[in-house]
C-alpha positions as CSV (number, residue, x, y, z in Angstrom):
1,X,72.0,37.6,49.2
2,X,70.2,36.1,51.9
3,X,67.3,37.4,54.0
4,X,65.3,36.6,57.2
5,X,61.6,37.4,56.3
6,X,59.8,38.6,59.6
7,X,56.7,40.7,60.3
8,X,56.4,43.9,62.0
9,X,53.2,45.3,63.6
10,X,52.5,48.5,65.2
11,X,49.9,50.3,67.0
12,X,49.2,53.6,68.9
13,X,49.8,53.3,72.9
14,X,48.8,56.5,74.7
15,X,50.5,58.6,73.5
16,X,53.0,56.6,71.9
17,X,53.4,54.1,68.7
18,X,54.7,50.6,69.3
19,X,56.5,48.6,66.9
20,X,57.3,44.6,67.3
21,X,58.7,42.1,65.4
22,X,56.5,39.5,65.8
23,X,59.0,36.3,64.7
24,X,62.0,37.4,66.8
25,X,59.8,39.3,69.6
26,X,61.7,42.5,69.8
27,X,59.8,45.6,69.9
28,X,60.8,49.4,70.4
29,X,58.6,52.9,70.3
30,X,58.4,56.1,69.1
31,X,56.2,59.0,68.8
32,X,55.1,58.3,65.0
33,X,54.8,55.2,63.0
34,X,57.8,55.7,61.4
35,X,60.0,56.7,64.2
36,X,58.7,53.1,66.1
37,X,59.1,51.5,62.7
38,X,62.8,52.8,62.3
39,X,63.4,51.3,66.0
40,X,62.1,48.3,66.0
41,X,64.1,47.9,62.9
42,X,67.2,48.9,64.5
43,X,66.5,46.9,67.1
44,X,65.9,43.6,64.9
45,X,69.2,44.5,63.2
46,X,71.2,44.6,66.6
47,X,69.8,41.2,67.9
48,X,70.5,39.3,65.0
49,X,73.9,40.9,64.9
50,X,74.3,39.4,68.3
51,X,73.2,36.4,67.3
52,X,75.6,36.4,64.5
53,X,78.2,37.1,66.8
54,X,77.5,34.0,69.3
55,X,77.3,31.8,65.9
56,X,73.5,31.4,66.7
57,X,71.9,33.1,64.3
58,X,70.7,30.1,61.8
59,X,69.6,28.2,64.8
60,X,67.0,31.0,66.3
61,X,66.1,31.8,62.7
62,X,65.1,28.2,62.2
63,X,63.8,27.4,65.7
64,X,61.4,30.9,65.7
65,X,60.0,29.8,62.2
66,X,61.4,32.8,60.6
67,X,62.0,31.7,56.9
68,X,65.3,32.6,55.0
69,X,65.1,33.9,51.9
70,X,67.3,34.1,48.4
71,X,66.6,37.4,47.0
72,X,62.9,36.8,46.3
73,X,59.9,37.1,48.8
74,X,58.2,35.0,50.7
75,X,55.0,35.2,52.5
76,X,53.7,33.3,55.4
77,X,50.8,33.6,57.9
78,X,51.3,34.9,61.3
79,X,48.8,35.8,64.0
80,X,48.8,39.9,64.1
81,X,47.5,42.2,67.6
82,X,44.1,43.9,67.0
83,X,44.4,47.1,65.6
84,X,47.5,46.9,64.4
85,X,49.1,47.7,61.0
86,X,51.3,45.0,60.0
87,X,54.4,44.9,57.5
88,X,56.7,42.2,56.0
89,X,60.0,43.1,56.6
90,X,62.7,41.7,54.7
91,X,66.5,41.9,56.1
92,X,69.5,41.3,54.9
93,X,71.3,38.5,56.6
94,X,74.9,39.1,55.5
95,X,74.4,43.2,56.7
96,X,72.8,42.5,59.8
97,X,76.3,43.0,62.0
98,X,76.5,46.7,59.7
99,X,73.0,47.3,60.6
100,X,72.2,49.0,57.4
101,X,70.1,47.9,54.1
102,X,66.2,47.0,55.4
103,X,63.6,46.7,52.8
104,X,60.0,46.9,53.4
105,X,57.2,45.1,51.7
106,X,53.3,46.3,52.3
């Protein structure tokens, strides 16, 4: 299976936690870690499964710098926010459109 290797950073807003994928640019809240965490996921999931839908989905992978992974890991450097906690997100390529299986690397 093939996955899209991005990086997702969050960090307390008022009263609020923000989550963004910092590769693809989407971002979501929620009012814990998790719960912003779990969005932004779901979030990531949807827009690729757009992009998948649109047959565009290699291209903005490729043109974003996101690297593509086969079953392994893969890390590469990316500029985080201050005070931010910052994950390495792996998801699956070939689920996206289901929006289901996500696995988190720390």
């Amino acid at each position: 299976m093939r996955y899209a290797m991005v990086t997702l950073a969050v960090h307390r807003e008022g009263e609020h936690y923000v989550a963004d994928c910092l590769e693809l640019e989407t971002s979501s809240f929620g009012a814990s870690e998790e719960e912003a965490l779990d969005n932004v996921r779901e979030a990531t999931l949807l827009y690729l499964s757009t992009l998948e839908q649109l047959g565009e989905c290699e291209q903005v992978l490729r043109d974003r710098g996101v690297a593509i992974v086969d079953g392994g890991t893969a890390r590469t450097r990316i500029e985080c926010p201050p005070d931010s906690q910052v994950f390495s997100q792996v998801i699956p390529l070939e689920s996206a459109a289901a929006c289901g299986r996500v696995g988190v690397f720390q």
